[in-house]
N, C-alpha and C positions, 0 to 999 in steps of 0.2 A: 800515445799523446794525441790529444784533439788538434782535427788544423783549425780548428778556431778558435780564438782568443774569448774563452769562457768568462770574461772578464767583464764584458760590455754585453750588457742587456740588450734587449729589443724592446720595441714603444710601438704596438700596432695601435693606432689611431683611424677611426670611421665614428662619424656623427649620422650618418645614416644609419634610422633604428629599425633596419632589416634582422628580424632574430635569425633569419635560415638564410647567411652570408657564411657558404661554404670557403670559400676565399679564404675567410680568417683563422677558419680551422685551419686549413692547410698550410698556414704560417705560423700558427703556432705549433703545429705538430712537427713541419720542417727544421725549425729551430729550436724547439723545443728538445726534441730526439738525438739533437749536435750538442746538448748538454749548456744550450744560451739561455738564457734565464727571462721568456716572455712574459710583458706587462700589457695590457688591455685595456685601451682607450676608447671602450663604445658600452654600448647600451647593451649588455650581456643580460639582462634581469630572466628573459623568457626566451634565451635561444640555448641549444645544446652545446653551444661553445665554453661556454661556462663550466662545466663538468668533465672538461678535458683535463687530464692531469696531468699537460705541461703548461698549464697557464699558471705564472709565479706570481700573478696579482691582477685583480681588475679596478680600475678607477673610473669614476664619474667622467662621460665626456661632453661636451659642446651640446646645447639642445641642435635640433636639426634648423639648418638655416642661420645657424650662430655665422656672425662677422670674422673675417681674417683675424681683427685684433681680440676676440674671445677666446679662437682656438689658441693663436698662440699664448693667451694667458694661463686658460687650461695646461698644456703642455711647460708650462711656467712650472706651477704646480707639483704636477706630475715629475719634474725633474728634480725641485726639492726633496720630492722624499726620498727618489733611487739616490742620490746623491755623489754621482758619477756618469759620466759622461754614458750615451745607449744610442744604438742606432734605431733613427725614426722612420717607420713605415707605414704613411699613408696607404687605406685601403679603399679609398673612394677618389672621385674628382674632387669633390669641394674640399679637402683636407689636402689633397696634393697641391690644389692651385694654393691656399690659402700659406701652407707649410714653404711651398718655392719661394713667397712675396716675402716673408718672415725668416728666411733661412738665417741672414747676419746675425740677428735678435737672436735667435734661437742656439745660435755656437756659440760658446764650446761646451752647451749639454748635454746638445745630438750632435751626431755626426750623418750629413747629408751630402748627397752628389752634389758638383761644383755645376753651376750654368746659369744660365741667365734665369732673375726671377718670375721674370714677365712669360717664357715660353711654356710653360704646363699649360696655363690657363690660355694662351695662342693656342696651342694643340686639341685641347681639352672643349673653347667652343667651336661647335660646329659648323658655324659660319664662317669663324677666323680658320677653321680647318680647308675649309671650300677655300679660300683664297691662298692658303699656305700649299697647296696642293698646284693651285694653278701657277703660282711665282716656281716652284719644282718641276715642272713640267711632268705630275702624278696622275694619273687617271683618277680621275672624280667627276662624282655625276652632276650634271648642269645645277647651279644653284639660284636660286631667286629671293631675295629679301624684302620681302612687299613691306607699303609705308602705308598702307590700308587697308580695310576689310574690302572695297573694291576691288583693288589691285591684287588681293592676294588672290582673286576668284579670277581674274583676267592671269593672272600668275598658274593657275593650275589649267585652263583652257590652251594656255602659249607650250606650257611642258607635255601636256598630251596627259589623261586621267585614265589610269589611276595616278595621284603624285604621292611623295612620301611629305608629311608634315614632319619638323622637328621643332623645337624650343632648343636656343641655341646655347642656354647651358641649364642641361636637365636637370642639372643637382639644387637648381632653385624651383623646382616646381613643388608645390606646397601637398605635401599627403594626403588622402581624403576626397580632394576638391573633384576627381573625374579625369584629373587631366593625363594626359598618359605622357614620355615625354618624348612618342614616335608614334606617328598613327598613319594608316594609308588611306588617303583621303580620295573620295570617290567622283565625289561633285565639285561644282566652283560654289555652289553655295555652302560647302561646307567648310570649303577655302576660307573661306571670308567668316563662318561664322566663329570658326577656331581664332581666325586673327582677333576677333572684340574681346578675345579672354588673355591677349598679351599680358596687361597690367596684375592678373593674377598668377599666370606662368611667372612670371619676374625677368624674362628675357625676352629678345625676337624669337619672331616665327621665320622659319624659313621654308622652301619648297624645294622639292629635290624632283627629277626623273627618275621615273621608278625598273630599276632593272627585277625580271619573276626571278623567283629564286629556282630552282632546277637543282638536279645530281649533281654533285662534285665543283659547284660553284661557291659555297659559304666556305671560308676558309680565315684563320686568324695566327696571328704570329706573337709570339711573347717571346721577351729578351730583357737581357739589363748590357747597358752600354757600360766602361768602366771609365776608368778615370784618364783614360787616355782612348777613349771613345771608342774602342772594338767591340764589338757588340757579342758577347759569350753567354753562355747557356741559354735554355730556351729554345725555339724550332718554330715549324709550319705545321699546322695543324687543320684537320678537317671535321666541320661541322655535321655529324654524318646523324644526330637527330638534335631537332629544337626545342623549346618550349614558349611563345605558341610554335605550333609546328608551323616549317615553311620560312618561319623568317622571326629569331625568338635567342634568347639564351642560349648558350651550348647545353644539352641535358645529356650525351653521348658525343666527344670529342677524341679523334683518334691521331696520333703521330704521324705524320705523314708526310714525305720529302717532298719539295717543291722549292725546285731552283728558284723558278722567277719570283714567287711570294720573298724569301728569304733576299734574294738581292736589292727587288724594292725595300723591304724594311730597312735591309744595312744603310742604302741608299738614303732615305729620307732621315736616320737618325744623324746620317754622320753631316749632311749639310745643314739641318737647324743646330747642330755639333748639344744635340741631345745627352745625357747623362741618367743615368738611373733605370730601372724598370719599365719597361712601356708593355701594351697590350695594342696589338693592332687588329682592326678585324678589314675583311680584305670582300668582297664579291666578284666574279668574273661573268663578265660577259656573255652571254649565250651568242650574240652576232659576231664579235669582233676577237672575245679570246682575252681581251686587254682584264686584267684585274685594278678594279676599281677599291682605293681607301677610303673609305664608308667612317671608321670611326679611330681614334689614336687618343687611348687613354693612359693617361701620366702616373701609372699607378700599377701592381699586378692585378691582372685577370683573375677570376674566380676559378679558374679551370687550371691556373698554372701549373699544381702541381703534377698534369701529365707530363709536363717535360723536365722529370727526371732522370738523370743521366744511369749510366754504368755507373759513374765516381758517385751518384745521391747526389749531383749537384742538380741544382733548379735555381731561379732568379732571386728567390727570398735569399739561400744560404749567398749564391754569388752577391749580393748587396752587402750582406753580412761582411764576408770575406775582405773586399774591395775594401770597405771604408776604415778595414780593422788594418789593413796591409797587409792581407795573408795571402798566400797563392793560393790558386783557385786550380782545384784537381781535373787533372784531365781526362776529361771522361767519355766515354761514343757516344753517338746517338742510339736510343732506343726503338727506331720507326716500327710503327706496328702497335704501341701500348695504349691502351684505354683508358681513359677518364670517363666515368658511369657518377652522375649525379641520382641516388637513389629516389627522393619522392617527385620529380620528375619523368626519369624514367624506370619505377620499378621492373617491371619484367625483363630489361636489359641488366639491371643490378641483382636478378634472381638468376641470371642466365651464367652455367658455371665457365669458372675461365681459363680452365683448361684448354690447350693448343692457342691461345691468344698468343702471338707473336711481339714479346715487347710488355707481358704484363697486363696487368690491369688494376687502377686505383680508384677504389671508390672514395667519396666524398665528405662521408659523413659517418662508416662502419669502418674500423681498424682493429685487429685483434692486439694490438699494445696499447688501445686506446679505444675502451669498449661503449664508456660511459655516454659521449654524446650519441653514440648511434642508437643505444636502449631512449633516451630523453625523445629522440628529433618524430620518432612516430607518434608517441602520444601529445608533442606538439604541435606538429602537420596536424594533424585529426582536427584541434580546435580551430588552430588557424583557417584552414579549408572549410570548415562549419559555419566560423561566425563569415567569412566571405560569401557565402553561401547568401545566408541569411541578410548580408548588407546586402547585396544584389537585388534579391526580393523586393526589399523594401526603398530601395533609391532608385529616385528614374529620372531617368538622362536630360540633355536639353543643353543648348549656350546659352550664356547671359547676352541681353540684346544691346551692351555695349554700343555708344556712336563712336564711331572711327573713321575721319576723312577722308576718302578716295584720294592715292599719292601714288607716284612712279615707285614701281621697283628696284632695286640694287641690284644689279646682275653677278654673281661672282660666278667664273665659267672657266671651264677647263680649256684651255683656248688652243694647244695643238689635237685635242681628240676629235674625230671625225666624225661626223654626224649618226651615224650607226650607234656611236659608242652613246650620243647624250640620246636615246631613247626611254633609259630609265635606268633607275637603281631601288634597289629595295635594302633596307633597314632594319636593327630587330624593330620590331614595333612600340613596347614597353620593355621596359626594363621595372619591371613593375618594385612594390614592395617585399616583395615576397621570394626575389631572386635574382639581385641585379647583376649582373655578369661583371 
């Protein structure tokens, strides 16, 4: 007998038309394989997820950038034809924040964690994160929200350069245009030139201290809080290669025990009295030791499925479980096991994984599920080409926007010690091509 309630589908929902979002394989493969019947709310047309044979349907979803009240009408939609209630599982930021503000409207089609509607999108921008960090007394790196292209160049001179630039919610930055929605900014003049392209970002800019990335410092935490906010499945994990390297996506993430990561995440879930899935990513200090929260997304991680259990549970099935009121199997931990993203890091996904302690899962090749891994190379191939080729042919520059020199908004971590606000480093992009 299934412990899961075969009964109630799944509703994976992403308006980001990333085709190579390993993420969503791995939730369809996770519930797919527990015999739950996955439905497909993104732009499948040219990625290998399509080709998986537990996806039990794909539907049209949201153009990118679509408003709160689109998605949820989409998802309107989408429920009339299953015509029974399914558990909904945003895959991105803009669909989590937009799915929290919409949860009332949206029951009793889906069945979603209980919480306030307002806090995804609190967590989710960066800004409101710098200041949720500082009211928890969280390590975070000094923040600055300049109100002009002046200021923001006196803003990177005040934090010490390199600074980290961010757009305080990257899920509006428009495709195409250059914009990345994390860059390490080198100059104040470059400060200031990113600030005059606000109005196209569609969010602030903000500035951060940049901590270098080093050995054994990138580190990130996935979980799902349940309905009485303990936070089960999922673990600490370490970023042991990037893509870009240095400071970038997870492309090789390994299981790896770490008290203090895990206690801050319990910590910070259970006082915003969080619910649902989260993805934390964590950096630690070179001076001081302190681990600093960089980023807290309202949604699973593309890498989650390293943290599968002994029991096979991981965050997707524990969601599942939780909202269906099943118990959730208890399972060890695995420390030790690998998550290998193949056209990232191929030669770590060529390399055999014998003696690996804990496992290893790739991303995108499964032997019960062969079909996207044959599809994803001769996709990469084009994908990688015509990049190529756009590179060539576009060249760089800010638009020369006027924007009036204004004070800055400081949002600052206000017990860490000076040591600590030296810097923080960020991924950089989360580009199209592979956003964590």
């Amino acid at each position: 007998m299934s412990l899961f309630d075969t009964r109630v589908p799944a509703v994976l929902l992403r308006t980001d038309r990333n085709p190579f979002h390993h993420g969503t394989l791995g939730a369809v493969r996770s519930l797919g394989r527990a015999g739950v019947d996955v439905h497909v709310v993104a732009d499948c047309a040219h990625s290998p997820v399509r080709a998986s044979r537990y996806v039990t349907g794909l539907h049209t979803p949201p153009p990118p950038g679509a408003s709160p009240e689109d998605i949820a009408a989409a998802l309107r939609r989408v429920a009339a034809r299953l015509a029974r209630p399914a558990v909904l599982i945003p895959m991105d930021d803009a669909c989590a924040v937009a799915v929290a503000r919409a949860r009332t409207e949206l029951a009793p089609a889906y069945l979603l964690p209980d919480q306030p509607g307002d806090l995804p999108a609190r967590v989710a921008d960066k800004a409101e994160l710098a200041a949720v960090c500082a009211s928890l007394d969280v390590p975070h790196p000094e923040t600055l929200v300049p109100d002009g292209a002046a200021e923001a160049a006196r803003a990177a001179w005040r934090l010490g350069l390199p600074v980290v630039a961010k757009w305080s919610r990257p899920w509006l930055v428009p495709p195409g245009g250059g914009l990345r929605s994390t860059v390490l900014v080198r100059s104040a003049r470059e400060a200031g030139e990113l600030y005059r392209r606000a109005e196209e970002a569609g969010s602030r800019l903000l500035l951060q201290a940049f901590l270098p990335p080093g050995a054994d410092r990138d580190w990130f935490f996935h979980g799902y809080a349940d309905r009485s906010g303990a936070v089960r499945a999922g673990g600490p994990g370490r970023k042991t290669r990037a893509r870009p390297r240095g400071a970038g996506l997870t492309a090789v993430g390994r299981w790896t025990p770490n008290p203090r990561v895990q206690a801050l995440a319990e910590r910070v879930t259970a006082e915003l009295g969080y619910r649902g899935v989260f993805d934390l990513d964590f950096r630690r200090c070179g001076t001081t030791g302190r681990y600093h929260l960089l980023d807290f997304n309202p949604r699973p991680g593309a890498q989650f499925r390293l943290f599968a259990d002994t029991a096979g549970l991981d965050v997707v099935r524990a969601l599942h479980l939780d909202l269906t009121h099943r118990p959730l199997p208890a399972g060890a931990p695995r420390p030790g096991r690998m998550f290998v993203v193949e056209n990232y890091a191929p030669l770590s996904a060529l390399r055999p994984a014998r003696g690996e302690r804990g496992g290893r899962e790739l991303a995108w090749h499964a032997r019960d599920d062969r079909a996207p891994g044959r599809a994803l190379w001769a996709l990469w191939g084009r994908h990688v080409g015509a990049r190529l080729r756009d590179r060539a042919l576009r060249g760089g520059g800010a638009r020369p926007d006027a924007a009036a020199p204004a004070r800055a908004r400081v949002v600052r971590q206000g017990s860490a010690p000076a040591a600590d606000r030296t810097g923080v480093s960020d991924r950089p992009e989360e580009d199209r091509a592979g956003r964590h």
